[in-house]
N, C-alpha and C positions, 0 to 999 in steps of 0.2 A: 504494500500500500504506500504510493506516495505522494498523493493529493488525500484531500478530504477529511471530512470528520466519521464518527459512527456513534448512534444513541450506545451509553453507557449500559449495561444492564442492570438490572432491576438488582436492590440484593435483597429483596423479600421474596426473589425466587432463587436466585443462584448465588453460591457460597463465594464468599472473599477471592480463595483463591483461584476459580474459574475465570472471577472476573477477573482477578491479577496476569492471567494466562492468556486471555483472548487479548487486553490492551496490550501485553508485550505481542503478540501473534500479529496484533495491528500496527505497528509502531514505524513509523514512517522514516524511522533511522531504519536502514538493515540489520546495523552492527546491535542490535538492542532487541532484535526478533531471536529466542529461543529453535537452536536447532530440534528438530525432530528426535534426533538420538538424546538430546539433552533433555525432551519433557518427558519421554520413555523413561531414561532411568529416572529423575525426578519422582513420577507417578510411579512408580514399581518401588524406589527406595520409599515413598511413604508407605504403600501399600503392604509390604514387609514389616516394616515398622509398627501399622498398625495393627496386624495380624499376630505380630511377638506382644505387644501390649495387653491385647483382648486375652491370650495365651498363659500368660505368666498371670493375669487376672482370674483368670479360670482355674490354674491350678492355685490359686491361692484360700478361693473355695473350696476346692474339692481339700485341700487339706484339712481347712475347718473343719468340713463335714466328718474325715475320717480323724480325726481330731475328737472331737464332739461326740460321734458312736463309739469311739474307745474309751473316751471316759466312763457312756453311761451302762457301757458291758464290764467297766469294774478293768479293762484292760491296761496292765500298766507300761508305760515305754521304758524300753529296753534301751541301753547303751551301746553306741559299737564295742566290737569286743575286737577291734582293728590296733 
C-alpha cells in the first residue's frame, strides 16, 4: 500500500493485536510491513506459548485434585527414597 488511508477497525470486534497486525500489513513504508515468515513464527510462538500456559494450569489442578483425594483416603506422601 502506498497511497491512501483504511477505516481502522472496530476493537469491540477484533482484538488489539489483529489490529496491530493489519496496520503494520498496511503500512505505507515497506520496511515497517511484517514478513510472512515473520507473523508465522510470531503467531505459532504465541500459540505455543499459550498452549504451555493453559498446560502447566491444568496440571496444577489435576495435582490439587490428586492432592485433595489423598488426603481424604487417609493416604500419606511418601519421600523419594533417591
Amino acid at each position: 500500500m502506498l497511497k491512501g488511508d483504511f477505516k481502522e477497525l472496530d476493537s469491540l470486534n477484533y482484538s488489539s493485536e489483529l489490529i496491530g497486525v493489519v496496520k503494520q500489513l498496511l503500512s505505507q513504508e515497506p520496511s515497517q510491513r511484517p514478513s510472512a515468515e515473520g507473523l508465522l513464527a510470531t503467531f505459532l510462538q504465541k500459540g505455543i506459548q499459550k498452549d504451555l500456559k493453559e498446560e502447566k494450569k491444568n496440571n496444577e489442578v489435576l495435582k490439587a485434585n490428586v492432592d485433595e483425594l489423598k488426603t481424604k483416603l487417609g493416604i500419606k506422601k511418601r519421600k523419594n527414597s533417591f
